[in-house]
VOBA-1610 file (N, C-alpha, C; in pm, whole numbers, padded with zeros to 5 digits, always signed):
BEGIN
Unk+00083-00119+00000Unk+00000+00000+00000Unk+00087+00125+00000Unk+00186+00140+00085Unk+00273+00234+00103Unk+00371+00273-00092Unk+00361+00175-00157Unk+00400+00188-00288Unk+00325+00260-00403Unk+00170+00201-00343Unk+00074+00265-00446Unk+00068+00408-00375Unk+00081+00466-00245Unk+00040+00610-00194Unk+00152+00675-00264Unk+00315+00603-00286Unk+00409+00691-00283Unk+00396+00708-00474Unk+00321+00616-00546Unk+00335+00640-00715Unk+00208+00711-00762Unk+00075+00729-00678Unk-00017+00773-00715Unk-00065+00929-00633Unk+00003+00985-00547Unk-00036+01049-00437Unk+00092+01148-00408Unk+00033+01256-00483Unk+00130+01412-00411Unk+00082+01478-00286Unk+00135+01410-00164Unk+00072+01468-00036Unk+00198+01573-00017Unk+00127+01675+00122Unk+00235+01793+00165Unk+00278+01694+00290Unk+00336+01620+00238Unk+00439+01514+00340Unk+00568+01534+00323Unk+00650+01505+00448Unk+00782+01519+00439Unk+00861+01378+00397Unk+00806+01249+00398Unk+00813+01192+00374Unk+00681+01056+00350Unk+00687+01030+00227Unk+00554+00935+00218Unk+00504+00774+00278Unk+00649+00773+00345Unk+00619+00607+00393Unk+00593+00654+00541Unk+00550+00759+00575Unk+00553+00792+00708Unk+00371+00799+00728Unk+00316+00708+00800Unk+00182+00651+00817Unk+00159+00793+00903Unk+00151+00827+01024Unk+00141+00952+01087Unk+00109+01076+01040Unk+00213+01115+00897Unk+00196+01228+00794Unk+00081+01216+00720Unk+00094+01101+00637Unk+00006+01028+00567Unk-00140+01058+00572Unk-00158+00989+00676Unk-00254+00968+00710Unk-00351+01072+00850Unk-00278+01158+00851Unk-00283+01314+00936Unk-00327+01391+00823Unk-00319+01356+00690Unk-00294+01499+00587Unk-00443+01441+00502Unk-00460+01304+00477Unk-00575+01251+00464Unk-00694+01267+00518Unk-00681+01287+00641Unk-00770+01280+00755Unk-00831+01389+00765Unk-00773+01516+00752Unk-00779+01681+00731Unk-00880+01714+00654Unk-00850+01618+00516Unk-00905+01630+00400Unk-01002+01574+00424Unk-01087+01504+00506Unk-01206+01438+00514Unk-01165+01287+00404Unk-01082+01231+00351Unk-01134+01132+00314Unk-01063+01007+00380Unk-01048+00987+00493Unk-01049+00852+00569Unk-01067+00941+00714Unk-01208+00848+00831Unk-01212+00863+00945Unk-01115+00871+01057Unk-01004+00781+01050Unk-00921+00778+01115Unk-00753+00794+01112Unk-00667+00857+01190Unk-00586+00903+01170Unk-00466+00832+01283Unk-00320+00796+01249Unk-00275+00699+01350Unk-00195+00876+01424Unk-00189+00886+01538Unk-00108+00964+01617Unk-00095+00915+01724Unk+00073+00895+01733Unk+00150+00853+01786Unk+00123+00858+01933Unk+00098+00783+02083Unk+00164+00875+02213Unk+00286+00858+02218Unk+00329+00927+02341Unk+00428+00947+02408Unk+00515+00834+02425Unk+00650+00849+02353Unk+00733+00679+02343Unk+00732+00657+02238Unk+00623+00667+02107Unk+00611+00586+02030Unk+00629+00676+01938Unk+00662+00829+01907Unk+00692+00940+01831Unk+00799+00917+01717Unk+00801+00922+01611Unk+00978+00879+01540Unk+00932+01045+01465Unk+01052+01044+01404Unk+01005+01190+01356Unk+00997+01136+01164Unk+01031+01063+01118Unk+01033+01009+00981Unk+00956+00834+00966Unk+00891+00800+01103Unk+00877+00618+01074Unk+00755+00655+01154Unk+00667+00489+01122Unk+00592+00471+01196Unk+00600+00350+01242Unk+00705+00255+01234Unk+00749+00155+01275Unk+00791+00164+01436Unk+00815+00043+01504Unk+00807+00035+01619Unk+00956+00031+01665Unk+00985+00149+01735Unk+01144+00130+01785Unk+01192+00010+01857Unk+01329-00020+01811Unk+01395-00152+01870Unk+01385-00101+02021Unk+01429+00002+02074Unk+01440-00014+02209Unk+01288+00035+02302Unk+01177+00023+02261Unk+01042+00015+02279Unk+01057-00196+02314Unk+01027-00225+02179Unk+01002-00389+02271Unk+01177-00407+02299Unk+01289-00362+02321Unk+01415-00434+02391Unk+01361-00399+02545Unk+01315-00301+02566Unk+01263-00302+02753Unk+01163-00380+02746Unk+01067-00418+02670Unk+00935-00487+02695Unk+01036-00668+02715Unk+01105-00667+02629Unk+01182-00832+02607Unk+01236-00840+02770Unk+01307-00762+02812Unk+01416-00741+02829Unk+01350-00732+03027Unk+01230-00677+03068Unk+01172-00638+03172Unk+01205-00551+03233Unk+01220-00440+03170Unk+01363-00327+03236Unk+01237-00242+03346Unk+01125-00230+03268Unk+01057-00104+03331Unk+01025+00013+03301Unk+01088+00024+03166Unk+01097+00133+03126Unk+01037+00179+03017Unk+00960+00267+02981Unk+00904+00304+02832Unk+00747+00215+02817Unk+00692+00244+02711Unk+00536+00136+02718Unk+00562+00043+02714Unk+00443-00016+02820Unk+00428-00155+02886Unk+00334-00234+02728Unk+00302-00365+02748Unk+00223-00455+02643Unk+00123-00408+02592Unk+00043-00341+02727Unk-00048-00306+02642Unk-00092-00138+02614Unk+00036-00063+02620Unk+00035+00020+02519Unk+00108-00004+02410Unk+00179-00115+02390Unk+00196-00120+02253Unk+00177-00191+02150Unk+00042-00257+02234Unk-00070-00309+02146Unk-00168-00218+02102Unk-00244-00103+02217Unk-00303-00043+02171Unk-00265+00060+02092Unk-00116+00093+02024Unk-00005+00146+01901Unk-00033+00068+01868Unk-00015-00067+01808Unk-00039-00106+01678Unk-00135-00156+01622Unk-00224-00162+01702Unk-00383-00115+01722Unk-00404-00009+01579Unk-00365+00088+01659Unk-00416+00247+01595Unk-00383+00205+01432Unk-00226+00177+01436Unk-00144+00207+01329Unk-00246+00081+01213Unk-00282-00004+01279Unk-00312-00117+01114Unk-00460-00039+01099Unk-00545+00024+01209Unk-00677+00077+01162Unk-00634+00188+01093Unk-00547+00299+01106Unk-00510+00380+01037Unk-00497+00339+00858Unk-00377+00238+00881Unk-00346+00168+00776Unk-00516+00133+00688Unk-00581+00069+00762Unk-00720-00027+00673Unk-00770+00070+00614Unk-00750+00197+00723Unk-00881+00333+00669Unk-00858+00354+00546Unk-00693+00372+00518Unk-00636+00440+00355Unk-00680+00352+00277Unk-00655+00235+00331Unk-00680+00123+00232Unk-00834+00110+00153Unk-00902+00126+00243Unk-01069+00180+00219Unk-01085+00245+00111Unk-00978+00389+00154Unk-01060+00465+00082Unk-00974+00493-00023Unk-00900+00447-00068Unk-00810+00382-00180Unk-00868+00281-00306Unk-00939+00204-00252Unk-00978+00109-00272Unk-01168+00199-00334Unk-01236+00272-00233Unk-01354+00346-00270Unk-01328+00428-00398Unk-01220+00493-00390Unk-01167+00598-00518Unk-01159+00537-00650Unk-01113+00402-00679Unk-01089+00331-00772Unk-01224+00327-00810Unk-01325+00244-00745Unk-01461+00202-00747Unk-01514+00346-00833Unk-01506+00442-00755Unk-01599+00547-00802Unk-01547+00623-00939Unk-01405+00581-00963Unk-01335+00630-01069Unk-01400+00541-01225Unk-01409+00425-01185Unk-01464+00338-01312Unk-01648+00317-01309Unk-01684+00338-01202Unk-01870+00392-01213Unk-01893+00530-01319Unk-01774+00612-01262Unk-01784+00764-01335Unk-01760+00775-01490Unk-01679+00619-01575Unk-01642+00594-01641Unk-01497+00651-01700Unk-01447+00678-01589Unk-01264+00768-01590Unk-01177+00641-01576Unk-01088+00681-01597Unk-00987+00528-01628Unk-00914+00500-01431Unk-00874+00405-01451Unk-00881+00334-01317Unk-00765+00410-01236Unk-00798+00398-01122Unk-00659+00501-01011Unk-00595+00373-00992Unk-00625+00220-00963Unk-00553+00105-00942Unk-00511+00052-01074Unk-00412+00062-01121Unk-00320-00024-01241Unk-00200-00081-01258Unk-00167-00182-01299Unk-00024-00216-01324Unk+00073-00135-01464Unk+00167-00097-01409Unk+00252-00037-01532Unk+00213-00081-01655Unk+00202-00034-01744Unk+00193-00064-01870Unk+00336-00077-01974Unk+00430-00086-01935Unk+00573-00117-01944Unk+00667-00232-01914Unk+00608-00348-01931Unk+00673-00451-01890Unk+00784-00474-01980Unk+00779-00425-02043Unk+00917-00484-02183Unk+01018-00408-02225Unk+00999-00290-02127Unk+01162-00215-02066Unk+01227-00263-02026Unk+01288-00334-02047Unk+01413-00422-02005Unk+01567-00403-02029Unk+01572-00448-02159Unk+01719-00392-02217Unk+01669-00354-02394Unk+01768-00273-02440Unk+01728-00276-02610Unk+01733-00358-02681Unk+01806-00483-02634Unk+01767-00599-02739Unk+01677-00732-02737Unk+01562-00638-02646Unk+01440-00715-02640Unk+01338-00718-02712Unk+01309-00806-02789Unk+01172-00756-02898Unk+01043-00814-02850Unk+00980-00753-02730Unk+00857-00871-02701Unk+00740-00945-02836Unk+00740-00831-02973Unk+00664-00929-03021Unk+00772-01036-03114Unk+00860-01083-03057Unk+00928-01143-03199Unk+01030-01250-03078Unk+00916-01296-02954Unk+01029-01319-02860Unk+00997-01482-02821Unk+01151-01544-02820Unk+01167-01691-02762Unk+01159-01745-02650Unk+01183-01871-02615Unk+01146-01908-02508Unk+01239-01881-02410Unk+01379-01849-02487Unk+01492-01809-02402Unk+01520-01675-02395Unk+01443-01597-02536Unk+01467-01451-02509Unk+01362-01400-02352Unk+01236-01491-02302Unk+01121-01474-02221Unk+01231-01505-02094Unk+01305-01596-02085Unk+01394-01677-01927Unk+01487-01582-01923Unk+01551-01485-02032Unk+01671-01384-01984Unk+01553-01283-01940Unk+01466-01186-02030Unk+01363-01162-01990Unk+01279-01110-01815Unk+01243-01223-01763Unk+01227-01260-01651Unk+01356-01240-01560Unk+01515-01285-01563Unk+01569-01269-01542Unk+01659-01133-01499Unk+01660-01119-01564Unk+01679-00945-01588Unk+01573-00827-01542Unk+01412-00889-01517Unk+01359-00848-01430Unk+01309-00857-01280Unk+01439-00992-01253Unk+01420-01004-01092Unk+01582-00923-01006Unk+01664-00927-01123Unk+01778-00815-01118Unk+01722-00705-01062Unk+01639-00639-01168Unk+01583-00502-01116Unk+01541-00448-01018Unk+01422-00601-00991Unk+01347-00604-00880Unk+01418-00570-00722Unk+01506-00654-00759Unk+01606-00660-00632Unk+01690-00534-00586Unk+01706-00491-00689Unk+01787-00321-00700Unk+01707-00271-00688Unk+01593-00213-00723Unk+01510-00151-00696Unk+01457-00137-00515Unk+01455-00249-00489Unk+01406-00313-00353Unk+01507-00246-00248Unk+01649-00267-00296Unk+01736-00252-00228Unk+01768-00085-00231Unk+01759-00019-00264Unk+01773+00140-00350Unk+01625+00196-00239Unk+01522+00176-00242Unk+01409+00190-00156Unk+01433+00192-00003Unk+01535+00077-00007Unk+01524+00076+00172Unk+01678+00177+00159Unk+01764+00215+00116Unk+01860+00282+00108Unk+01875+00447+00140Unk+01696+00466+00082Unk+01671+00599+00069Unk+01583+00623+00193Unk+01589+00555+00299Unk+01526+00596+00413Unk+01631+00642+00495Unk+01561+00765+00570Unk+01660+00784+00665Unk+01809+00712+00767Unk+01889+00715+00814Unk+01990+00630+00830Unk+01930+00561+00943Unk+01861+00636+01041Unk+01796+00580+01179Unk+01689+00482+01183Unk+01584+00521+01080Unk+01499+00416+01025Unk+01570+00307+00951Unk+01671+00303+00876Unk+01691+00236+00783Unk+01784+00104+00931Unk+01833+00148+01028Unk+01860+00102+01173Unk+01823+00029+01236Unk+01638+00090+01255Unk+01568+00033+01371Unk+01498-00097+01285Unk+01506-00065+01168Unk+01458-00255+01031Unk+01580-00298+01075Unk+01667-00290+01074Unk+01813-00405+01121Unk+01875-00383+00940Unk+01863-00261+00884Unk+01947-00285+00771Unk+02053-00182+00795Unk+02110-00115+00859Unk+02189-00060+00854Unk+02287-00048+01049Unk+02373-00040+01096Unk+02430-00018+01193Unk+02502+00150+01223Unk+02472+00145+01272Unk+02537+00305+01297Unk+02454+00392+01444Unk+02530+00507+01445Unk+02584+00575+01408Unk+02753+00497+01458Unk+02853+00445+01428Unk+02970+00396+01489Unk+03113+00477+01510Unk+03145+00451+01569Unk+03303+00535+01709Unk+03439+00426+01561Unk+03467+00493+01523Unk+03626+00455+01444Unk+03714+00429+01556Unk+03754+00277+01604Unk+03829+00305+01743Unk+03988+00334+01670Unk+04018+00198+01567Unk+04159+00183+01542Unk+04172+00119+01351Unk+04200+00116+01315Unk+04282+00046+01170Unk+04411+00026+01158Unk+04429-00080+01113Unk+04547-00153+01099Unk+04522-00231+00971Unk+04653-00224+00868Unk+04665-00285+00747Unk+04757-00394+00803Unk+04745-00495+00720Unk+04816-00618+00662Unk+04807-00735+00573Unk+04921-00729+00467Unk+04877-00810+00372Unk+04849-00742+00277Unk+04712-00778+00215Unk+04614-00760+00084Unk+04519-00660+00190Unk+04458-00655+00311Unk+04363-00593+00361Unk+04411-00521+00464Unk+04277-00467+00511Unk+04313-00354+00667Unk+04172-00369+00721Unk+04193-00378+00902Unk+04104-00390+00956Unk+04063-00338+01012Unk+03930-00291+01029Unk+03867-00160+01113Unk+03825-00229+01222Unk+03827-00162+01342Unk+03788-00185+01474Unk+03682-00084+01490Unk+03508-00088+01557Unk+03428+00015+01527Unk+03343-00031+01707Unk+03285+00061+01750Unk+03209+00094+01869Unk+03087+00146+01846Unk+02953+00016+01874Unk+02846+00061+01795Unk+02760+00055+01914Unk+02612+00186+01905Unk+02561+00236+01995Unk+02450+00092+02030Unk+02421+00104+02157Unk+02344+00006+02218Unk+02161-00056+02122Unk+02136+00037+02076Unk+02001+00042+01975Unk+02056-00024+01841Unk+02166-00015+01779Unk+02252-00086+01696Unk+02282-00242+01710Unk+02318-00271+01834Unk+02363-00419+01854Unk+02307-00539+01806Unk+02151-00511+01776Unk+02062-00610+01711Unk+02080-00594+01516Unk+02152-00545+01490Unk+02157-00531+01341Unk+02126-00692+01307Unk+02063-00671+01205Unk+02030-00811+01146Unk+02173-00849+01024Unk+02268-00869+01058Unk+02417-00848+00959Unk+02503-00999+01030Unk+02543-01051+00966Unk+02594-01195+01052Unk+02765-01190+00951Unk+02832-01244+01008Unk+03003-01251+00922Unk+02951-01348+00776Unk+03022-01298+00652Unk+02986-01357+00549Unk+02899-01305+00487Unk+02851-01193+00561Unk+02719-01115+00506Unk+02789-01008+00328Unk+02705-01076+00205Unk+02765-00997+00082Unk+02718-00851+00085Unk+02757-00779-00026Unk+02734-00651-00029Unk+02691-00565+00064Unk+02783-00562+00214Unk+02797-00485+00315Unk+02881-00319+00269Unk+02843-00224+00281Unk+02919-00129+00269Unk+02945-00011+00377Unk+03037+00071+00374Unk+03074+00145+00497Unk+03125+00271+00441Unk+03007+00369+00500Unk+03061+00465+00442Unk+03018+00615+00562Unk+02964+00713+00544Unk+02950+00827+00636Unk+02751+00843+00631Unk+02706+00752+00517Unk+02572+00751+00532Unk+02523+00836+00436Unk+02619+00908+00373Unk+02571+01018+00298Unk+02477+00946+00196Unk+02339+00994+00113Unk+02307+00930+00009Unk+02330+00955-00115Unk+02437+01054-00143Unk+02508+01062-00228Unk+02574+00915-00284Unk+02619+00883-00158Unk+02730+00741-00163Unk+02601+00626-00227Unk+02568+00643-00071Unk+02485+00475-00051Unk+02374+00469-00168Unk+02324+00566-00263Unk+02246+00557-00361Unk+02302+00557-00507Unk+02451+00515-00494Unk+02474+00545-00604Unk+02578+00384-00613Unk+02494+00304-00668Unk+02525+00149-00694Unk+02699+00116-00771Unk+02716+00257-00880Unk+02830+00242-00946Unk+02952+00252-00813Unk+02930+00385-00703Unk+03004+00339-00602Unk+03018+00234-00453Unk+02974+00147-00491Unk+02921+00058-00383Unk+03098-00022-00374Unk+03127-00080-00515Unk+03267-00095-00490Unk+03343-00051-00391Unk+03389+00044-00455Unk+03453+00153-00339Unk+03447+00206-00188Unk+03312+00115-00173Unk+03290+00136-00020Unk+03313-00050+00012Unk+03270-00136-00029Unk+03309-00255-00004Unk+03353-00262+00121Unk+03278-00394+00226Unk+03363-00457+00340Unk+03345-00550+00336Unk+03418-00647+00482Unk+03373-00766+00536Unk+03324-00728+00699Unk+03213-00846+00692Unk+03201-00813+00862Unk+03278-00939+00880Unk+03361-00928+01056Unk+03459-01073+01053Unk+03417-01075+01192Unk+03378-01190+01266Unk+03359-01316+01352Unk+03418-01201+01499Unk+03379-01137+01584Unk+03410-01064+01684Unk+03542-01155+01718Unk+03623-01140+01840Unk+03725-01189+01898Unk+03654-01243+02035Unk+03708-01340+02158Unk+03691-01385+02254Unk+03622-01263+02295Unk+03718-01198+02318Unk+03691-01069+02442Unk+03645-00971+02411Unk+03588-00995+02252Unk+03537-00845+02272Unk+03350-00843+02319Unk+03333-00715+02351Unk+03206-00680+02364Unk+03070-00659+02265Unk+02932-00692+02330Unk+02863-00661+02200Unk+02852-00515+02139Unk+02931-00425+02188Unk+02973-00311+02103Unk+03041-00318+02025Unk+03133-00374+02069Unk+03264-00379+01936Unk+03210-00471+01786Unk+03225-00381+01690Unk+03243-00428+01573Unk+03357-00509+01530Unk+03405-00545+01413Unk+03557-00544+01321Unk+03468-00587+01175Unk+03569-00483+01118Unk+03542-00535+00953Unk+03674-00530+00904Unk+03659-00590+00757Unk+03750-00586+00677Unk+03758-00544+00548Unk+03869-00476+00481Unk+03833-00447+00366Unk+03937-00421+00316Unk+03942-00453+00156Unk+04068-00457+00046Unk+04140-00333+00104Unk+04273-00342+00076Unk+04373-00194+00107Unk+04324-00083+00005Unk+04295-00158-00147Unk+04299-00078-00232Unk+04184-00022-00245Unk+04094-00071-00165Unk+03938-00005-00133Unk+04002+00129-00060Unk+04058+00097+00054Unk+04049+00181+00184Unk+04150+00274+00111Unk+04229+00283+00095Unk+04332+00365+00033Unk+04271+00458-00104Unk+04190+00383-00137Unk+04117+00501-00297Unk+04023+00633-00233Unk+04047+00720-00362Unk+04009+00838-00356Unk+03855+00831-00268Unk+03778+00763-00336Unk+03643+00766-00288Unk+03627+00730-00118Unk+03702+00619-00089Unk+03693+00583+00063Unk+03746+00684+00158Unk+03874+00791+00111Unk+03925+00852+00164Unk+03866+00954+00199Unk+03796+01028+00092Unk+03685+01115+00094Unk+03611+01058+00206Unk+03538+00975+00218Unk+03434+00899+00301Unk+03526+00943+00471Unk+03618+00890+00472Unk+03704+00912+00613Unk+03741+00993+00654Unk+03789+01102+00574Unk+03764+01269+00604Unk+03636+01337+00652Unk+03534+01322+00600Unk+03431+01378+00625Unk+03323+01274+00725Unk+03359+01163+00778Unk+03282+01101+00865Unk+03385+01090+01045Unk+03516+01111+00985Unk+03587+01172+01121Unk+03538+01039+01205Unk+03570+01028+01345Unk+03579+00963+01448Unk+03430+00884+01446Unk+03322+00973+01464Unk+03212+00905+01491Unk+03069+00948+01423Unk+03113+00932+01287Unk+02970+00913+01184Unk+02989+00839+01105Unk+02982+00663+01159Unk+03029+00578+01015Unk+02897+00529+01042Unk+02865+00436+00916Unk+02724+00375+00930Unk+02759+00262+00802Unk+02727+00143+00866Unk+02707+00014+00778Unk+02606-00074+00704Unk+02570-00021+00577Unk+02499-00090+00513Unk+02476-00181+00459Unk+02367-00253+00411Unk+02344-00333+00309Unk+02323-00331+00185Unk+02380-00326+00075Unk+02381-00303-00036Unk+02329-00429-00146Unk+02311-00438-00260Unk+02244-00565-00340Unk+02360-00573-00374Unk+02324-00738-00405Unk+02462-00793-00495Unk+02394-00934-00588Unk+02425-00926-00691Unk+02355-01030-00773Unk+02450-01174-00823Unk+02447-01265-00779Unk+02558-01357-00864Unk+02521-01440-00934Unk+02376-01400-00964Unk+02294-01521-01059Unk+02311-01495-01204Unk+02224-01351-01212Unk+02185-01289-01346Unk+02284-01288-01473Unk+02416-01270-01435Unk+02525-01255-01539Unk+02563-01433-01554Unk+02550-01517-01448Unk+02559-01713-01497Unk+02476-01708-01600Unk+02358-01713-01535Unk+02190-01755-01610Unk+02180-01686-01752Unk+02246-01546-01759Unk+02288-01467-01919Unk+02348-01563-01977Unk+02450-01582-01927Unk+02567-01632-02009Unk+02515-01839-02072Unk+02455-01874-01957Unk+02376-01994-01949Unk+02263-02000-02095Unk+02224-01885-02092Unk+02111-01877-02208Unk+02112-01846-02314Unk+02265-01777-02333Unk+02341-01751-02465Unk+02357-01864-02505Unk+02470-01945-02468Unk+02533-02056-02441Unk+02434-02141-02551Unk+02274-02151-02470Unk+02175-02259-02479Unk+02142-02186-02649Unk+02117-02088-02652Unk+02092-02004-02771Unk+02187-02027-02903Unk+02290-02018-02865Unk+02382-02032-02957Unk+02382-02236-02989Unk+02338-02326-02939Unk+02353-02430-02962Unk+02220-02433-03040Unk+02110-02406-02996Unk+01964-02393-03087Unk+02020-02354-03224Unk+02085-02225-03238Unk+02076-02198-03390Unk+02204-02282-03512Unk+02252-02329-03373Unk+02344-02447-03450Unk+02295-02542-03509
//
């Protein structure tokens, strides 16, 4: 739903995935009854998602912040909020095709933007499997580019990003150099495990993190904590010739001691096999 508000819908929002704005600016307007506003605790200034350290005291029995059942009766509000748009989302369409006006609910009419040497009417069974292929590529970039462009704090409290992090130490050796990093307590749950692909590290800017051609250049590894260290302490790793290039350096100048932030970035290792797989198969057909 949040996809169809943000492709069909010019609200005076500061941001459109933000249910609160949303649905505050809707509500004004008379066309949905109900409106989600936040209490006290449950405020984000860009999300309407539920802060990690909201249920880490509820998990956790600390005492502190809303108890169960205020933050049931929050997500309460938030899915009736949610149903209302949906309603009347859903009413608008209805009344758009009674009136005989073309539909507010549609699928793109562009499916066969793909690459230029696609001919959908003149197309094989293998030109349809690269096809498909090449549109779950997208999908995935696309997907990944979406959650990229959310704020760094939101993009946090989903477990896709770590930050804001303390630069303790670096040390090169070898082929690589290893960063040692000090990450804030609301951070520690990142959903990121060692081995994790297309991790990147950079100052958060979205200059960087939205721009896929430099994702290289920010490149890491996350590596396996040590005995002793704490669940603050980070370590990553990353090529010398990463850390040493213009672009990373830039990144380390301007993020200084304590504004690094670790992302998740897409990485594909199918699409260019399965190409090459279908050429391959292609080129034996016309043999």
């Amino acid at each position: 739903m949040r996809s169809v508000v943000e492709q069909l819908l010019s609200l005076p929002v500061t941001v459109s995935y933000d249910l609160r704005q949303v649905s505050a600016v809707l509500h004004r307007a008379g066309s949905i009854t109900k409106a989600y506003s936040p209490a006290s605790g449950f405020e984000r200034p860009f999300s309407s998602l539920l802060a990690l350290d909201v249920s880490r005291n509820l998990r956790e029995g600390r005492g502190k912040g809303p108890d169960a059942d205020a933050i049931r009766e929050d997500v309460s509000a938030r899915l009736a909020a949610t149903q209302a748009i949906s309603d009347w989302l859903r009413a608008e369409h209805r009344r758009r095709i009674l009136a005989g006006d073309s539909p507010m609910l549609r699928l793109n009419k562009q499916p066969f933007r793909l690459q230029a040497t696609f001919n959908p009417l003149d197309a094989g069974d293998l030109d349809v499997l690269r096809a498909f292929e090449l549109l779950e590529n997208r999908s995935g970039l696309l997907d990944t580019m979406i959650q990229l462009a959310r704020p760094t704090r939101v993009r946090r409290d989903v477990g896709r990003a770590i930050g804001p992090m303390r630069l303790l130490n670096v040390s090169e050796k070898g082929r690589y150099a290893y960063l040692l990093f000090a990450i804030p307590r609301e951070a520690e749950d990142g959903d990121f495990s060692p081995g994790a692909f297309g991790l990147i590290l950079s100052d958060g800017e979205p200059d960087l993190v939205l721009e896929p051609r430099l994702w290289p250049s920010l490149g890491c590894d996350l590596m396996d904590p040590w005995s002793q260290d704490g669940p603050n302490l980070l370590r990553l790793r990353m090529f010398r010739p990463t850390l040493n290039g213009s672009v990373f350096q830039d990144v380390k100048r301007r993020a200084g001691q304590d504004g690094w932030w670790l992302d998740q970035s897409f990485v594909d290792f199918n699409s260019s096999k399965a190409d090459a797989f279908l050429t391959f198969l292609g080129a034996q057909v016309q043999a």
